[in-house]
Backbone as CSV, one residue per row, in Angstrom:
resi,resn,N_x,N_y,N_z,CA_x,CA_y,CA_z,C_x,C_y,C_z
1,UNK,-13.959,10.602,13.936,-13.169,9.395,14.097,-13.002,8.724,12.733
2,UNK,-11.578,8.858,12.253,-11.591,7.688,10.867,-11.725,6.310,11.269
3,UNK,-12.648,5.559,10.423,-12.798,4.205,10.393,-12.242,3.420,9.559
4,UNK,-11.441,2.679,10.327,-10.351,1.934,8.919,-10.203,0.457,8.973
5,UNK,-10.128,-0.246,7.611,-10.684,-1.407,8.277,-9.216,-2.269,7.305
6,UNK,-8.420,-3.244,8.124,-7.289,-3.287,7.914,-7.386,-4.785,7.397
7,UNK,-6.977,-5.062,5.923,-7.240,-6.672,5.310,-5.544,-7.193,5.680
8,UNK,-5.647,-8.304,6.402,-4.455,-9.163,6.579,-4.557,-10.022,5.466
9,UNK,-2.897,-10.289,4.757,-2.198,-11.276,4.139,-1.622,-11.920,4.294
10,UNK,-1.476,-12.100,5.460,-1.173,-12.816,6.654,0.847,-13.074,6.282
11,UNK,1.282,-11.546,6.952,2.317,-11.150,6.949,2.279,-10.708,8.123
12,UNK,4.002,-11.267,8.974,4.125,-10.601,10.147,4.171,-8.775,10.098
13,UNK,4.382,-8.569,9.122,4.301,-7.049,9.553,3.148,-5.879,9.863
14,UNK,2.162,-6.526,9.194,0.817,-6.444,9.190,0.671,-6.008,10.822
15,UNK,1.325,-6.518,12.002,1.013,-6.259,13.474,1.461,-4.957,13.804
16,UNK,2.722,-4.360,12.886,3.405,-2.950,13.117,2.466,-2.341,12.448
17,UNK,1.598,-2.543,11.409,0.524,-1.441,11.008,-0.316,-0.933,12.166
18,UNK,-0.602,-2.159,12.475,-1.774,-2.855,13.357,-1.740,-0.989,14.746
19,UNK,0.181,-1.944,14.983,0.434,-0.680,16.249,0.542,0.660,15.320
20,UNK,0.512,0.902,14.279,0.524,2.493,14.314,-0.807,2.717,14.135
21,UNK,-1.694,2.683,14.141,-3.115,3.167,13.671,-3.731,3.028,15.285
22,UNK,-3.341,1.629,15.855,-3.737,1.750,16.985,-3.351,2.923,18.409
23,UNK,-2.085,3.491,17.979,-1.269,4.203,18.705,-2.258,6.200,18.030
24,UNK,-2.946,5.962,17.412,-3.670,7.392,17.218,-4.965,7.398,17.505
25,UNK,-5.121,8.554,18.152,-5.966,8.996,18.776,-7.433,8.957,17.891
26,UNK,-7.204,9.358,16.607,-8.307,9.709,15.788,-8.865,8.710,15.247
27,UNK,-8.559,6.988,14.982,-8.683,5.957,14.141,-9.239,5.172,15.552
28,UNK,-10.263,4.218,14.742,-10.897,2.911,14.921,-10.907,2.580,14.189
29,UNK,-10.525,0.848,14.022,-10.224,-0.404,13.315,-10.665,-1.478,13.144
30,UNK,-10.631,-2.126,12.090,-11.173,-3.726,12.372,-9.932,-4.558,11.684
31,UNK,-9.502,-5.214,12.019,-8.598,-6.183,10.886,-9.332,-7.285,11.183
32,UNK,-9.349,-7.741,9.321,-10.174,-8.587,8.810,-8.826,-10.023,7.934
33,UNK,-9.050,-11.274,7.914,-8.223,-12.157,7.098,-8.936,-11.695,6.228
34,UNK,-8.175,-11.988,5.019,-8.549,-11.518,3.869,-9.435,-12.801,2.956
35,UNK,-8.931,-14.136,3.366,-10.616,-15.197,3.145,-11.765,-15.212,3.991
36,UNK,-11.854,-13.872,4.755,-13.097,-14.023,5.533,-13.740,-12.837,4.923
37,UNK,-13.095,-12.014,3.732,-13.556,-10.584,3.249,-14.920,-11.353,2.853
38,UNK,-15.063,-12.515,1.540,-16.511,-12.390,0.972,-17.649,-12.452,2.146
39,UNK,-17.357,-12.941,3.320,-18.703,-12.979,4.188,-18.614,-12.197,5.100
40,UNK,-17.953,-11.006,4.538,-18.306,-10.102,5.767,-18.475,-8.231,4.568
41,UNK,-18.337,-9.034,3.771,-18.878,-7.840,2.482,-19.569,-6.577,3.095
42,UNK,-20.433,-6.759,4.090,-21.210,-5.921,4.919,-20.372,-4.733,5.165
43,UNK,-19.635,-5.329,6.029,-18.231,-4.433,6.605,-18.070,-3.736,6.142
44,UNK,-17.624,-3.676,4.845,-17.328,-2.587,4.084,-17.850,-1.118,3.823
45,UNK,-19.313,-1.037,4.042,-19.378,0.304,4.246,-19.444,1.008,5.395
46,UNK,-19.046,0.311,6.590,-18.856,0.790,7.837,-17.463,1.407,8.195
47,UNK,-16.557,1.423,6.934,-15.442,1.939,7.164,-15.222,3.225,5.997
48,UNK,-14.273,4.132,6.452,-14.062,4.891,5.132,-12.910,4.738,4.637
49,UNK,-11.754,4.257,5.036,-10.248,3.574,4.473,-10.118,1.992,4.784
50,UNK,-9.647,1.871,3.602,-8.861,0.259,4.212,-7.497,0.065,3.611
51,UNK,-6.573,-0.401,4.403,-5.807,-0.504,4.532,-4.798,-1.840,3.909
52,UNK,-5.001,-2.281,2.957,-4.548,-3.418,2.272,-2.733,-3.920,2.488
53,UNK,-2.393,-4.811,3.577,-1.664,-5.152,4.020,-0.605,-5.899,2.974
54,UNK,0.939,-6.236,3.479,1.530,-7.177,3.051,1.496,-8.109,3.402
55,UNK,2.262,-9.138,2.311,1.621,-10.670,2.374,2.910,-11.228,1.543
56,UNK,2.723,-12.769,1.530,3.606,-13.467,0.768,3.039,-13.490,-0.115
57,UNK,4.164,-13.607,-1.417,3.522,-14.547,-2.691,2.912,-13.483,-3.485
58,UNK,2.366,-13.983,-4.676,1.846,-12.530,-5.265,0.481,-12.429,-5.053
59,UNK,-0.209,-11.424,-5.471,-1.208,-10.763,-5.051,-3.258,-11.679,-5.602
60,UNK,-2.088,-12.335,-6.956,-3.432,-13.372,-7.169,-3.775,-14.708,-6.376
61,UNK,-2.676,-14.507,-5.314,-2.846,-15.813,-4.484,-4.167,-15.350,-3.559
62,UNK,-4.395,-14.085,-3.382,-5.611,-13.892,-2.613,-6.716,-13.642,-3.094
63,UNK,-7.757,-14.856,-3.529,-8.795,-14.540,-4.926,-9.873,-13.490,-4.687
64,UNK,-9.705,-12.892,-2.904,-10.628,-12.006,-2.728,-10.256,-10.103,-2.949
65,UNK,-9.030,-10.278,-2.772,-8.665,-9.300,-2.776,-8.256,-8.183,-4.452
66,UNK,-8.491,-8.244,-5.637,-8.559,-7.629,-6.198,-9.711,-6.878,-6.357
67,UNK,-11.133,-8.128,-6.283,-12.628,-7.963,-6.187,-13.149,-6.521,-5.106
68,UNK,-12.372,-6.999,-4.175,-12.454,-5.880,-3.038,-12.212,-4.836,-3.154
69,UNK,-10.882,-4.593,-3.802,-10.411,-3.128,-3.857,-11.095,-2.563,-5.692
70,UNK,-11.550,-3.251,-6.340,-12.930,-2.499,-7.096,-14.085,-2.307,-7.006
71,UNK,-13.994,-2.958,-5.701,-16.078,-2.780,-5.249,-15.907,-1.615,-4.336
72,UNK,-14.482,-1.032,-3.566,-14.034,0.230,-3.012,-13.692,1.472,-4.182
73,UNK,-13.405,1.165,-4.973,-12.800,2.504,-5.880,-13.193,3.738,-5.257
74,UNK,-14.628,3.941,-5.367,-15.287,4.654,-5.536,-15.601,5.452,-3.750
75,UNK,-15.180,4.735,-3.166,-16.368,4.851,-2.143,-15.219,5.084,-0.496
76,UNK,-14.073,4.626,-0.952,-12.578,4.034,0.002,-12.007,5.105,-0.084
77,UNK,-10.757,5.225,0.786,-9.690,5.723,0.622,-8.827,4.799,0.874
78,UNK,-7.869,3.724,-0.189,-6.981,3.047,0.055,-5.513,3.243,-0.067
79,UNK,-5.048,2.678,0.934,-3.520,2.486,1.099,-3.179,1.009,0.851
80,UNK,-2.231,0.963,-0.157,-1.584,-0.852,-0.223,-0.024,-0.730,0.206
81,UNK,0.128,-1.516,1.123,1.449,-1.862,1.464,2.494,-3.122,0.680
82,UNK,3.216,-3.055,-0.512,4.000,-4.065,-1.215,3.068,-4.648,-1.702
83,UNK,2.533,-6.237,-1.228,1.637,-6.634,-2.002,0.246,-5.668,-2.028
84,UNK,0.330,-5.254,-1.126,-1.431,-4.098,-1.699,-1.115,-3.349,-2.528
85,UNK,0.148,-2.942,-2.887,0.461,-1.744,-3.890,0.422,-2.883,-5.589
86,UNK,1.105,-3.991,-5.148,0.757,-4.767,-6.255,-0.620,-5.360,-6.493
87,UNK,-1.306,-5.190,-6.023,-2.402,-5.504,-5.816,-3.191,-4.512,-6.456
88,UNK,-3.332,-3.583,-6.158,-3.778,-2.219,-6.854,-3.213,-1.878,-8.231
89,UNK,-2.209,-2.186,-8.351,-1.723,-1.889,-9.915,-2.735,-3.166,-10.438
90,UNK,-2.429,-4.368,-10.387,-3.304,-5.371,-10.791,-4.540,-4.781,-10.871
91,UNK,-5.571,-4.286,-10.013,-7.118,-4.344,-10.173,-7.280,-3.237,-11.404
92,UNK,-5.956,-2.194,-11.861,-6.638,-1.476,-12.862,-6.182,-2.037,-14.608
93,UNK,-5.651,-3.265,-14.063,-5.207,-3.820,-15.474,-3.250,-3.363,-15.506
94,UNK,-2.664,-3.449,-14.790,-1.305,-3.734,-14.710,-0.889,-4.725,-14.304
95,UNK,0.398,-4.533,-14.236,1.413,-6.181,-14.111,2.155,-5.783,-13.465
96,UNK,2.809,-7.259,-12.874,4.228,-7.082,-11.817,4.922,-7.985,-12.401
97,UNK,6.153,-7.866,-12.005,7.358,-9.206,-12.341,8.215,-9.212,-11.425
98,UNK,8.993,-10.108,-11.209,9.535,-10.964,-10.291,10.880,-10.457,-10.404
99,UNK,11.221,-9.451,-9.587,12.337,-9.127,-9.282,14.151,-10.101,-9.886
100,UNK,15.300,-9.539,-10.230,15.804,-10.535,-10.921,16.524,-11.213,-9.359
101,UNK,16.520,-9.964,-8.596,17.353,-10.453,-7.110,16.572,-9.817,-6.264
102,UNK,15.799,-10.812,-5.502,14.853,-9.830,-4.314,15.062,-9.437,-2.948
103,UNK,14.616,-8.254,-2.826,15.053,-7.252,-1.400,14.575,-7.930,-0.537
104,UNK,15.071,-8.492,0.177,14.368,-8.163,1.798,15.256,-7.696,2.699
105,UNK,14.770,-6.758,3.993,15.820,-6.361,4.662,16.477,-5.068,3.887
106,UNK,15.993,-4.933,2.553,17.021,-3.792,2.243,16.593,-2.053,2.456
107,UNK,17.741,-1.279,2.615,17.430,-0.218,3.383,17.355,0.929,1.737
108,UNK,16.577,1.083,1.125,16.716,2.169,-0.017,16.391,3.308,0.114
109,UNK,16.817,4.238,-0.632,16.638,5.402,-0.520,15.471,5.936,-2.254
110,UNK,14.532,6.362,-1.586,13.401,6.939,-2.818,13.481,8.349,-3.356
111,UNK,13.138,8.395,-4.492,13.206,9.511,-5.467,11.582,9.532,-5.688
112,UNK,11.229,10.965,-5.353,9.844,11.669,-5.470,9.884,11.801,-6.968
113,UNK,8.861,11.821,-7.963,8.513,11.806,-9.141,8.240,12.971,-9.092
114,UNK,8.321,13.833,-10.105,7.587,15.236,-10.953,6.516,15.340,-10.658
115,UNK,5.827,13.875,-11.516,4.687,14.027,-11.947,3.431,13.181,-11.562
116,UNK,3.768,12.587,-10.183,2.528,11.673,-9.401,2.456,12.645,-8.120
117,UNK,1.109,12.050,-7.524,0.839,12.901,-6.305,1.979,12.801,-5.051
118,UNK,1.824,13.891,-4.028,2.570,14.118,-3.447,2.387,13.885,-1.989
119,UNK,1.064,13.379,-1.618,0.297,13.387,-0.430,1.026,12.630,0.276
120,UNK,1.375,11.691,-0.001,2.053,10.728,1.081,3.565,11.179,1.846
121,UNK,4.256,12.140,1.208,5.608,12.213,0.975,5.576,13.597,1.548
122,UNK,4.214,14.428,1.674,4.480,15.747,2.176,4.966,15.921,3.388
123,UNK,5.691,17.206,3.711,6.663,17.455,4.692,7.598,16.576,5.538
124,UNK,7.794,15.684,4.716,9.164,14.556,4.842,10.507,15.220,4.343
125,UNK,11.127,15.189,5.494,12.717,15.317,5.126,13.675,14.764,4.060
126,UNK,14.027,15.450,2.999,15.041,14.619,1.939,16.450,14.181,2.792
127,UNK,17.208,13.193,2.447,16.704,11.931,2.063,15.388,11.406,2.680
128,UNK,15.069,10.277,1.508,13.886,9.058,2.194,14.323,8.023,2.369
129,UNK,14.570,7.222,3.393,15.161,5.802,3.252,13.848,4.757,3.776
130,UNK,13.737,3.844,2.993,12.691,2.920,3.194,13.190,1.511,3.649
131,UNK,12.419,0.547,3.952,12.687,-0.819,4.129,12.032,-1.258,3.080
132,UNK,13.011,-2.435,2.047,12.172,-3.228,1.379,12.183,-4.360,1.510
133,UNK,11.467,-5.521,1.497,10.869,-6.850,1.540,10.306,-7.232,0.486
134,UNK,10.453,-7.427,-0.827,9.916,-8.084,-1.460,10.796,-8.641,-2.796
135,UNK,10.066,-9.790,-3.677,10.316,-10.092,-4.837,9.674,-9.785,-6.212
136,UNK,8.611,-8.897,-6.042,7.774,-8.319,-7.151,7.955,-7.010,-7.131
137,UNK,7.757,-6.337,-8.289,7.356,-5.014,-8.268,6.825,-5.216,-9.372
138,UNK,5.911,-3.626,-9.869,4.552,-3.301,-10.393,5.932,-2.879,-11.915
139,UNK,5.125,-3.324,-12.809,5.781,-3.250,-14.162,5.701,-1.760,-14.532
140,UNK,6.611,-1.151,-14.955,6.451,0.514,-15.050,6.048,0.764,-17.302
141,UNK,6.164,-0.660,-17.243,5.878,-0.857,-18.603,4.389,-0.651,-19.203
142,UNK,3.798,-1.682,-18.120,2.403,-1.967,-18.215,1.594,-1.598,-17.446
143,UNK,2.078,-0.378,-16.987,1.374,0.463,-15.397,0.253,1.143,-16.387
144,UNK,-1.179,0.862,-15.749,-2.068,1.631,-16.412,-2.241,3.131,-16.547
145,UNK,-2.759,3.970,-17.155,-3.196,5.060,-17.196,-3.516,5.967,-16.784
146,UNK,-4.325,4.843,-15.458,-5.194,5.686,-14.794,-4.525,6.345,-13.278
147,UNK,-3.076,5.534,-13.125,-1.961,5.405,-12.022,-0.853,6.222,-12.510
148,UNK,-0.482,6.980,-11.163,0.585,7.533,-11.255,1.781,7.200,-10.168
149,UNK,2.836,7.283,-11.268,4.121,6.863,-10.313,3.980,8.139,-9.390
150,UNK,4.494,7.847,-8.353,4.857,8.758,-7.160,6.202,8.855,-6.365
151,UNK,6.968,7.692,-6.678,8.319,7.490,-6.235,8.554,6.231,-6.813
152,UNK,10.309,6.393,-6.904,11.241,5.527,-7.828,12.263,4.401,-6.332
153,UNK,12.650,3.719,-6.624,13.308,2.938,-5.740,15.033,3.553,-6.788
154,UNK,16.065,3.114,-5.805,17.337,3.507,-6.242,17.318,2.140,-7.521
155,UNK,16.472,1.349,-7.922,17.048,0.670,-8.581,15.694,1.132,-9.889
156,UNK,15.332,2.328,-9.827,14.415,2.635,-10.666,12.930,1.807,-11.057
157,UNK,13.222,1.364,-10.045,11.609,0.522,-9.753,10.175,1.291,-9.228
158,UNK,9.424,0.994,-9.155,8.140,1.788,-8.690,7.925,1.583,-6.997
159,UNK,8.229,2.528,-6.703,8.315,2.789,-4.975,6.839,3.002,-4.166
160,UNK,6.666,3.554,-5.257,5.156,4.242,-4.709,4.080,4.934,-5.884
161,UNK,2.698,4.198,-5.812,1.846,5.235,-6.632,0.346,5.392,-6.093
162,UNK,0.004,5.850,-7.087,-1.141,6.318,-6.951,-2.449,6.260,-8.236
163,UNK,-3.676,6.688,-7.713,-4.501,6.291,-8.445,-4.552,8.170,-9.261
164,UNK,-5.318,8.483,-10.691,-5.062,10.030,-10.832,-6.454,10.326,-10.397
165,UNK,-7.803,9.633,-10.515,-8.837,10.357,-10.104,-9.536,10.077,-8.496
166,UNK,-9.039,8.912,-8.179,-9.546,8.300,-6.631,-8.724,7.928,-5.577
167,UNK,-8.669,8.412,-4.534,-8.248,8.541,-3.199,-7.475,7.027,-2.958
168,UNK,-6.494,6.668,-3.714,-6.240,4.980,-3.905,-4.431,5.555,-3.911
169,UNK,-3.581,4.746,-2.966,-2.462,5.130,-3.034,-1.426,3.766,-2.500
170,UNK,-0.343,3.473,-3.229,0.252,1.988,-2.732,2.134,2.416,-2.635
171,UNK,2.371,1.777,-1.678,3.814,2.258,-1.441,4.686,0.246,-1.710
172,UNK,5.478,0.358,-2.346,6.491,-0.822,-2.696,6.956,-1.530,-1.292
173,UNK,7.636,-0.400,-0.629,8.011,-0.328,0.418,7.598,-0.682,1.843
174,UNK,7.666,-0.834,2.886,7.285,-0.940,4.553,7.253,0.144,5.173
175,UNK,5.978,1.272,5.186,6.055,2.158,6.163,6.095,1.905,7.722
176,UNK,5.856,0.985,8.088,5.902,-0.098,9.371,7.086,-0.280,10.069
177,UNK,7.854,-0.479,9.021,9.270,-0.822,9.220,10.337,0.259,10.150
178,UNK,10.946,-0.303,10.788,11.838,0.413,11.722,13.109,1.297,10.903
179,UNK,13.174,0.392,9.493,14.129,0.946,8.723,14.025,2.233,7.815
180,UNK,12.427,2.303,7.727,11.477,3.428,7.375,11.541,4.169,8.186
181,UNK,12.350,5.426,8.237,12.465,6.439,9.393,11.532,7.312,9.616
182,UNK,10.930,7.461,8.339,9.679,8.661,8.050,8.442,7.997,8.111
183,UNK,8.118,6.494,8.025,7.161,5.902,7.703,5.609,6.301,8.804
184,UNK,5.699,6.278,9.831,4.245,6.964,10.536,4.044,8.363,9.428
185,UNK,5.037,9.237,9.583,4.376,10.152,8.648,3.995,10.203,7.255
186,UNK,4.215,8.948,6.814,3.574,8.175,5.870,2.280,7.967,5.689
187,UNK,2.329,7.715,6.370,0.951,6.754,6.912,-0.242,7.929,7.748
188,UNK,0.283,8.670,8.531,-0.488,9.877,8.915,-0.669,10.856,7.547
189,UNK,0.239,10.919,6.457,-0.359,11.776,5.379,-1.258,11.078,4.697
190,UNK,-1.764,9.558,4.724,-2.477,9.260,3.995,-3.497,9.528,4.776
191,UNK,-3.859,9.622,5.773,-4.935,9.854,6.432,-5.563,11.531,6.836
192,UNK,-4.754,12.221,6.051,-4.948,13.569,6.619,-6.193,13.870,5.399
């Protein structure tokens, strides 16, 4: 049984995660607010993924959540959804910036990279069309080292990456989303 323990940012979409993890057979869950993470620190090794949700606003608005996903590096298998993906670029020393016109609602189509991992994206049908929602993305300037792009947005933005030595993976995008056609199998490759 994977144990996955799901941090809210207290974003409505966060409930469509909620239903796909709940809708498989193989997963048990906890969703946690993400100001209740420091007193329940415990938690954390009772799970082996967590699932770092979207949220409003940027990612330092939640003072617990960078702390979290480096006291996991090592030990997690994480997925960040938009702000978790910004969130994760942040904890290894990257940056985001503020979109000049921000998506929400918009339906894009992603470009697989060469040269980042492929796990999430395996045996998905070309095209990819995603849902996006947001006003940040992860700076491809100041993207650390240790991260690899994994997909491009049509506006050459960072769609999706990854960590190169630890089981750590963040999508720009809404696999949740209805507009995300492929997105469960998204979300089931991160878990395979």
């Amino acid at each position: 049984m994977k144990r996955i323990l799901i941090i809210n940012h207290h974003d409505s979409f966060v409930y469509n995660l909620v239903q796909i993890i709940r809708e498989r057979t193989d997963c048990a869950y906890k969703f946690i607010n993400t100001e209740d993470l420091d007193e329940n620190l415990s938690l954390l090794k009772d799970y082996e993924y967590i699932l770092l949700s979207p949220g409003p606003g940027h990612p330092e608005e939640f003072p617990h959540l960078i702390p979290t996903i480096l006291r996991c590096v090592e030990t997690h298998s994480i997925l960040g959804v938009c702000l978790g993906m910004q969130a994760i670029a942040l904890a290894f020393g990257g940056k985001i910036e503020c979109l000049p016109k921000p998506k929400h609602g918009h339906k894009s189509r992603i470009t697989i990279s060469d040269n980042g991992s492929r796990k999430l994206f395996e045996g998905l049908s070309a095209p990819i069309f995603v849902a996006r929602y947001h006003s940040w993305v992860v700076s491809k300037e100041h993207l650390p080292s240790c991260l690899s792009i994994d997909a491009y947005d049509e506006d050459i933005n960072i769609a999706a990456l990854s960590h190169k030595k630890y089981p750590i993976w963040g999508v720009q995008f809404h696999p949740e989303s209805v507009i995300t056609e492929q997105g469960r199998a998204i979300i089931d490759n991160w878990l395979k």
